[in-house]
VOPAGU-2260 file (C-alpha; in pm, 1 decimal, decimal comma):
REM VOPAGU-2260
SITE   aa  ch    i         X         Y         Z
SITE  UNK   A    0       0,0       0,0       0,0
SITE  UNK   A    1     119,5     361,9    -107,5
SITE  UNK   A    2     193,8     550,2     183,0
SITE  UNK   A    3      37,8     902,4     168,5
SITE  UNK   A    4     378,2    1098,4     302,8
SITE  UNK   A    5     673,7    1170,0     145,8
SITE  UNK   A    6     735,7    1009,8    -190,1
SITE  UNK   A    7    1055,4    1046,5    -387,8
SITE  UNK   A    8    1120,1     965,4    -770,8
SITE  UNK   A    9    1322,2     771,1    -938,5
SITE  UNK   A   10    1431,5     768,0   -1338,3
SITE  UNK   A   11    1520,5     478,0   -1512,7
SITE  UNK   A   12    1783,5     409,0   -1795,4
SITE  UNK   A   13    1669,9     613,0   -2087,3
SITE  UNK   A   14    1961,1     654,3   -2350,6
SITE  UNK   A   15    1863,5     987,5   -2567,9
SITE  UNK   A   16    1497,8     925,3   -2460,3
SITE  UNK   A   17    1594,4    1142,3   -2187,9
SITE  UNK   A   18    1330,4    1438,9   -2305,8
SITE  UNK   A   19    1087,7    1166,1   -2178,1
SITE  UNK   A   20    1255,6    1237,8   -1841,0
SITE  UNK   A   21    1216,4    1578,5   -1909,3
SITE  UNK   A   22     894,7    1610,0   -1963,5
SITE  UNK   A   23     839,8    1396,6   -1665,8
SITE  UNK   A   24    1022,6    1648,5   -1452,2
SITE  UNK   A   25     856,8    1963,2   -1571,0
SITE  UNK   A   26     516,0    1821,2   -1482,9
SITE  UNK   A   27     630,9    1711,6   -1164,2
SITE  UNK   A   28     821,1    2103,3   -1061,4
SITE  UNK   A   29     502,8    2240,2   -1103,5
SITE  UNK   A   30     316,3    2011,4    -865,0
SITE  UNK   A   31     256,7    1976,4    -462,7
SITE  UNK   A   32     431,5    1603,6    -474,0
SITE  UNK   A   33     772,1    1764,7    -540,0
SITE  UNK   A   34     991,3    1994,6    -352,0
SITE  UNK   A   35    1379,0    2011,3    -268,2
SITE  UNK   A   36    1340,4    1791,4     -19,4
SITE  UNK   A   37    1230,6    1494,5    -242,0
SITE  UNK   A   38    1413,6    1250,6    -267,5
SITE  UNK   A   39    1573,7    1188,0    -634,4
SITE  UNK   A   40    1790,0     904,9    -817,2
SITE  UNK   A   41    1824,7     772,9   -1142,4
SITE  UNK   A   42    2057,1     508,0   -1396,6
SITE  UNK   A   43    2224,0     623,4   -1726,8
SITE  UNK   A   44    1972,3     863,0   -1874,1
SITE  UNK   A   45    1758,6     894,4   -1571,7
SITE  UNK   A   46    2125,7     975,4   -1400,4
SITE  UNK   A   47    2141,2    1284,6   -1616,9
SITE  UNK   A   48    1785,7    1392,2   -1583,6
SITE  UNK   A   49    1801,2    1382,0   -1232,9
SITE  UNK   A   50    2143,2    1555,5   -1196,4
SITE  UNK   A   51    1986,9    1865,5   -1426,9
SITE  UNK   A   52    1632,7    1821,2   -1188,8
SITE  UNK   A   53    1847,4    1875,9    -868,1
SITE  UNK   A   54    2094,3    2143,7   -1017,7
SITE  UNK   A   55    1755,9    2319,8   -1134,0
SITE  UNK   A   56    1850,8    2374,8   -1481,6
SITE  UNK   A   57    1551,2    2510,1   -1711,2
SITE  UNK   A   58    1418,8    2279,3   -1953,6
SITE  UNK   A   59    1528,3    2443,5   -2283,3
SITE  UNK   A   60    1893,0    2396,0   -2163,9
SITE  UNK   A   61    1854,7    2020,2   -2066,7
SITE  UNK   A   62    1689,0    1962,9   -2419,3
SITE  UNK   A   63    1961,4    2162,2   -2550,9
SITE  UNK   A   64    2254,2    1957,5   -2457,2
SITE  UNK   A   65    2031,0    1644,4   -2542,4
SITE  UNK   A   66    1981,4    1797,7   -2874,2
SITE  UNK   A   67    2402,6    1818,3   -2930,9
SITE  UNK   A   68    2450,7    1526,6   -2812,4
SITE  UNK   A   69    2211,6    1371,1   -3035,5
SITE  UNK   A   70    2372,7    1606,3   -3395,0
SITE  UNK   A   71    2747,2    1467,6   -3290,4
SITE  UNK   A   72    2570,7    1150,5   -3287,9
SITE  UNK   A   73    2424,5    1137,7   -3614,9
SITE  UNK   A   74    2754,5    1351,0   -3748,3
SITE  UNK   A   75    3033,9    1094,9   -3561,9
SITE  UNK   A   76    2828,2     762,6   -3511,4
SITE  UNK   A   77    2702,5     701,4   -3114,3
SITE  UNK   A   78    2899,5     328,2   -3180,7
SITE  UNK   A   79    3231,7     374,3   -2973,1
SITE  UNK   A   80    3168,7     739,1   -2994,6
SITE  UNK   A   81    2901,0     818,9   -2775,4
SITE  UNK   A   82    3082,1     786,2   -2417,3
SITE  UNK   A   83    3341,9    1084,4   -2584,2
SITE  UNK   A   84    3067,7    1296,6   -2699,9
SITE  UNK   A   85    2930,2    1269,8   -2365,3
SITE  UNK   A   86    3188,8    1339,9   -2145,7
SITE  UNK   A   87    3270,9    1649,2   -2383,9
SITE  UNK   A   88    2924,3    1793,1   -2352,4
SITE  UNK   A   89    2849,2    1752,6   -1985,5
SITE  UNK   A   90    3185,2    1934,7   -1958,3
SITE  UNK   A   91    3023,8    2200,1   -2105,3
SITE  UNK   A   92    2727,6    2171,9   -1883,8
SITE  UNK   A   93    2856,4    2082,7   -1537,5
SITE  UNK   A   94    2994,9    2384,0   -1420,8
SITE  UNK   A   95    3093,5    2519,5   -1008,7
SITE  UNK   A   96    2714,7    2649,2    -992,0
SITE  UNK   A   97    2583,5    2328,4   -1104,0
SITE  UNK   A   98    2804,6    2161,7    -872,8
SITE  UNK   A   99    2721,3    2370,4    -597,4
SITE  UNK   A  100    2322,1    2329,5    -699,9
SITE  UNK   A  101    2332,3    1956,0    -659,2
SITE  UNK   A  102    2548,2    1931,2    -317,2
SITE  UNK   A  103    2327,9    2214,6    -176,4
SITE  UNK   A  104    2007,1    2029,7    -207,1
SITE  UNK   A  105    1850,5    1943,5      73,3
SITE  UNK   A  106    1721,4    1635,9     -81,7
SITE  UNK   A  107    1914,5    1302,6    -131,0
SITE  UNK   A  108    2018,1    1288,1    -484,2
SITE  UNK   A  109    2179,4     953,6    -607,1
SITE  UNK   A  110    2330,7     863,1    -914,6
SITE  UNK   A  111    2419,6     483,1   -1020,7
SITE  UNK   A  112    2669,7     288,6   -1191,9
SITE  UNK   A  113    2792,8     -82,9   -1171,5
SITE  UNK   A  114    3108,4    -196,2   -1021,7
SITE  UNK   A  115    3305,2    -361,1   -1253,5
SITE  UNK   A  116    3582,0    -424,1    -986,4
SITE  UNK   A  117    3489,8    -770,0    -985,0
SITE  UNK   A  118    3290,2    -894,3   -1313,1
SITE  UNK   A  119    3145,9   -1203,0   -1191,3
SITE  UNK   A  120    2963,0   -1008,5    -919,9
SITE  UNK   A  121    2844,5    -676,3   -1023,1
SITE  UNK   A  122    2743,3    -464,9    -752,8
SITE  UNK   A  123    2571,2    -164,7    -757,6
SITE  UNK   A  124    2676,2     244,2    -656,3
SITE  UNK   A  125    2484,3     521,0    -534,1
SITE  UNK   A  126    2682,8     770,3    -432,6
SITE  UNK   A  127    2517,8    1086,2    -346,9
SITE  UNK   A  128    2601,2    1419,2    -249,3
SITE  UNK   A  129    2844,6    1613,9    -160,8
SITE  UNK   A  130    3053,3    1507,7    -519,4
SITE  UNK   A  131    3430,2    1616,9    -443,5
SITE  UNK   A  132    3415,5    1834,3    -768,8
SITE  UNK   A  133    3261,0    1891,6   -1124,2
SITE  UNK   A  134    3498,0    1626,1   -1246,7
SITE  UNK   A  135    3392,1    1402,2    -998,7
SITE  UNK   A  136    3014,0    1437,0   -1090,6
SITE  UNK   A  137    3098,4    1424,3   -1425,3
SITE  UNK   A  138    3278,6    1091,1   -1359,9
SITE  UNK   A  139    2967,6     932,0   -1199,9
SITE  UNK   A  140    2732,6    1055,9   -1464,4
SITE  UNK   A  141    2977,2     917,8   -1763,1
SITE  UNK   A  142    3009,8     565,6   -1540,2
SITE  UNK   A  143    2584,4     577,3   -1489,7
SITE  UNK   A  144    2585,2     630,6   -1862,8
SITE  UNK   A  145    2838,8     386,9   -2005,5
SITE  UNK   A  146    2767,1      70,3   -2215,6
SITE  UNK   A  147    3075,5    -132,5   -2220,9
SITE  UNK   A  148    3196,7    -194,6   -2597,9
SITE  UNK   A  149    2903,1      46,2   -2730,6
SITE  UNK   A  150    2992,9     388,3   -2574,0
SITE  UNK   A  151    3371,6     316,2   -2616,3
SITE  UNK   A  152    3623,6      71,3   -2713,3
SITE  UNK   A  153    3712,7      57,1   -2353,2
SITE  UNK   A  154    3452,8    -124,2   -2129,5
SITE  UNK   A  155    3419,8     130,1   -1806,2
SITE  UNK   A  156    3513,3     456,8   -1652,4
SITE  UNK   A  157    3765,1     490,2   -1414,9
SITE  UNK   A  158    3506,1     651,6   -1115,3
SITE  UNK   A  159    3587,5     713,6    -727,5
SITE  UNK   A  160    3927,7     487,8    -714,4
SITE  UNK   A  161    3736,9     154,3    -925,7
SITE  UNK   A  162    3582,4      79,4   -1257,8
SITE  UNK   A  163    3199,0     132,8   -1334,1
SITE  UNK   A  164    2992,3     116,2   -1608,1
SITE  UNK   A  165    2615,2     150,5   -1663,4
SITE  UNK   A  166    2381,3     156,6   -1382,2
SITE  UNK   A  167    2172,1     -67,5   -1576,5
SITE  UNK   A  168    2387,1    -369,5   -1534,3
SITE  UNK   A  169    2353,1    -445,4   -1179,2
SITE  UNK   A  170    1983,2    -386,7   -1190,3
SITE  UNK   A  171    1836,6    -501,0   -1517,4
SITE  UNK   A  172    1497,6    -623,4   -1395,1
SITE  UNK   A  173    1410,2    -242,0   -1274,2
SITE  UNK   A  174    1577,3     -91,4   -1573,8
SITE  UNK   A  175    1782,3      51,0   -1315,9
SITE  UNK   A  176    1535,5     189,8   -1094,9
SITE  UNK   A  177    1605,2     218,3    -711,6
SITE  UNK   A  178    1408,9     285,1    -366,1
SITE  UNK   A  179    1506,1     629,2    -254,4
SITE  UNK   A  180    1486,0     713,1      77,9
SITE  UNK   A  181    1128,7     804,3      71,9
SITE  UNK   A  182     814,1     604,6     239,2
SITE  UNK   A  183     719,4     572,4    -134,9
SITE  UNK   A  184     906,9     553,6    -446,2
SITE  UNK   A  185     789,9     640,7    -794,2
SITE  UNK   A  186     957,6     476,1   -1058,7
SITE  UNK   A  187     974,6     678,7   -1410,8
SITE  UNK   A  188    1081,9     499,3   -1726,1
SITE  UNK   A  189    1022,1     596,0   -2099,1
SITE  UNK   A  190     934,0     201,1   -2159,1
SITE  UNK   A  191     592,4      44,0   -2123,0
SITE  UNK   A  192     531,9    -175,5   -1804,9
SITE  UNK   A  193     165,5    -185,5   -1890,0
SITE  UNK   A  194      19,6    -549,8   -1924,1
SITE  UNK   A  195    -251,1    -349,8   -2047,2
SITE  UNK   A  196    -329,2    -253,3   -2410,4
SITE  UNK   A  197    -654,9     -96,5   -2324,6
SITE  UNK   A  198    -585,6     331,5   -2339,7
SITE  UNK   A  199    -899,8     380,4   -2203,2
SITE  UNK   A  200    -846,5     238,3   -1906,9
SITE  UNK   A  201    -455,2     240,4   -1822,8
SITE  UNK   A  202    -309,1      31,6   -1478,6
SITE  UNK   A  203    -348,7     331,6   -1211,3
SITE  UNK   A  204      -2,6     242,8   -1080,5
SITE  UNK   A  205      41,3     465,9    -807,3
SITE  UNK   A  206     341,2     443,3    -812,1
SITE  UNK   A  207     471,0     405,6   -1131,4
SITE  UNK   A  208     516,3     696,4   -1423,8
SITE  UNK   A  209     521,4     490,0   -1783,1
SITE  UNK   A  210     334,5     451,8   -2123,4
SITE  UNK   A  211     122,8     237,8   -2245,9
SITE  UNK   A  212     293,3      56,7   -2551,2
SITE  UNK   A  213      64,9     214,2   -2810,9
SITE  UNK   A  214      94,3     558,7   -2645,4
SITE  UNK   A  215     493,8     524,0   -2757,6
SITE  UNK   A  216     484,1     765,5   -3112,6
SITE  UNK   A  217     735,5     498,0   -3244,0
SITE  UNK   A  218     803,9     166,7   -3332,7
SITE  UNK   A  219     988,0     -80,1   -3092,2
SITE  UNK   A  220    1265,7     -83,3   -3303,3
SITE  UNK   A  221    1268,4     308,1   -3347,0
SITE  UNK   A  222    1256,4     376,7   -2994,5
SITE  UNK   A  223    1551,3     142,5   -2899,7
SITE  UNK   A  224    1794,5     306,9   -3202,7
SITE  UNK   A  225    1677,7     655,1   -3072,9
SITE  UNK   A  226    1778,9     561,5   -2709,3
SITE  UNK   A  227    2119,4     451,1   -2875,7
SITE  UNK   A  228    2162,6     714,0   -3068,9
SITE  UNK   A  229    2099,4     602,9   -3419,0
SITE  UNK   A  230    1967,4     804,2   -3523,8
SITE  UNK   A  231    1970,7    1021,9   -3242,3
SITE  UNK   A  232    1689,6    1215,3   -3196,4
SITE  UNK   A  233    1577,5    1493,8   -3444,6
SITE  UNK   A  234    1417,9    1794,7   -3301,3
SITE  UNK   A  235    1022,3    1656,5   -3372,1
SITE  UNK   A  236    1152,2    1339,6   -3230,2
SITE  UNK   A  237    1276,7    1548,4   -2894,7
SITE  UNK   A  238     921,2    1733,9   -2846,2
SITE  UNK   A  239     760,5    1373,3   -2889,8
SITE  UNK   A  240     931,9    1237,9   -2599,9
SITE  UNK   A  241     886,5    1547,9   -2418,4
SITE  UNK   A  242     481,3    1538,4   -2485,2
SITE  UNK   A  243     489,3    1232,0   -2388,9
SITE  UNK   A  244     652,0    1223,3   -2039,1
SITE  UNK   A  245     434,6    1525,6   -2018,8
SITE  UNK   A  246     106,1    1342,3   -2064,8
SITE  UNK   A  247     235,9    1031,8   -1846,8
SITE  UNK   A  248     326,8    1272,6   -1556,9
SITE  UNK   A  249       4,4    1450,6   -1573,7
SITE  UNK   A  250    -182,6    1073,3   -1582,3
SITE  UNK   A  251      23,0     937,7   -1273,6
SITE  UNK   A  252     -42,6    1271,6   -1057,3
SITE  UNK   A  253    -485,3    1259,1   -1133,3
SITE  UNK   A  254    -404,7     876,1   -1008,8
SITE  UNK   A  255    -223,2     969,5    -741,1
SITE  UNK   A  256    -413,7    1246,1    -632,6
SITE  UNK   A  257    -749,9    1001,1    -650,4
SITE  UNK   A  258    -550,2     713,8    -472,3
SITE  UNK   A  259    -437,1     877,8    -229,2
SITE  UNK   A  260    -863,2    1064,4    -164,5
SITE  UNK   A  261    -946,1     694,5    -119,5
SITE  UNK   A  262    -722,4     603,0     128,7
């Protein structure tokens, strides 16, 4: 049973679907289930949506960066490529105020990757703030993000003194999903979980923030080259996802909102 009290969010692997997360978050800013104080994490894509949630950047320059990253993609090829371009852009993005945004919140905020330190038992990181500097949080989001052999040649990041690699790994029955520290978790993910096909009557998860498979503008195959960037997505692919984490959001929070009157 949901508890009605604190709830906290967390964003699963997502590849360039991120605007999904986006879309997710600027629904959720607006509304009385999230404050500073919630309680954040996320995997790979969710990793960088929640980083740019807690550091408070605006909307247009999250989509922004996902919008380069996506070009170099399509102008380089994401194979073996895609952990560079990365890096390079978030170096552009994660500068002393961001840093200083994230620590400051008064809200947990967790980012994961897999330990790669021994590969026949992966094990899972959170770490949290206070990062030790930009190129520390850069670090963790780059090891969150990685897919060994498909973001580089090289299979992990070197991140805080071991090797990591894709939070996705170590958790790939919850897409990377994790409790936060919350009574209740909501787990956000750009990929259906619905057992239902009917739209008119979706699963009122409370506490889950997904689409039905029909309600996805793309084809299964699509969606998983757009999370991999190939293509990456194109600008009308970008407002897509957004609209559609948009409409999920605003779904989950009237089932929420009725859940929790009947309680």
């Amino acid at each position: 049973m949901v508890a009605a009290s604190l709830v906290g969010f967390s964003f699963s692997v997502a590849g360039l679907l991120f605007p999904y997360h986006i879309g997710v978050s600027s629904v959720l800013k607006e509304s009385d289930e999230f404050t500073n104080l919630t309680p954040i994490n996320g995997a790979s894509g969710g990793a960088l949506a929640a980083c740019c949630l807690a550091g408070g950047l605006s909307d247009e320059v999250s989509l922004a960066t996902c919008q380069k990253v996506a070009d170099r993609c399509n102008a380089e090829g994401a194979f073996l490529n895609l952990g560079k371009i990365l890096r390079e852009e978030l170096n552009d993005l994660v500068d002393e105020e961001l840093l200083r945004s994230v620590n400051e919140r008064p809200g947990s905020c967790e980012f994961s990757y897999t330990s790669l330190n021994s590969p026949l038992n992966l094990q899972p990181r959170r770490p949290s703030q206070p990062f030790k500097s930009r190129e520390n949080l850069i670090d963790v989001l780059c090891a969150s993000s990685h897919i060994p052999l498909y973001s580089s040649i090289i299979p992990f990041v070197k991140v805080n003194n071991e090797l990591g690699a894709d939070g996705f790994l170590s958790s790939p029955d919850t897409l990377g999903m994790k409790p936060t520290s919350a009574d209740t978790t909501i787990f956000v993910t750009p990929f259906s979980l619905y057992q239902s096909m009917d739209t008119t009557n979706p699963d009122p998860n409370p506490t889950l923030i997904a689409p039905l498979k029909e309600e996805i503008p793309f084809s299964s195959a699509e969606y998983v080259n757009l999370a991999l960037g190939r293509p990456g997505p194109s600008p009308s692919d970008q407002e897509k996802l957004l609209n559609l984490g948009k409409y999920c959001a605003e779904r989950w929070l009237e089932n929420y909102k009725n859940y929790k009157n009947n309680q």
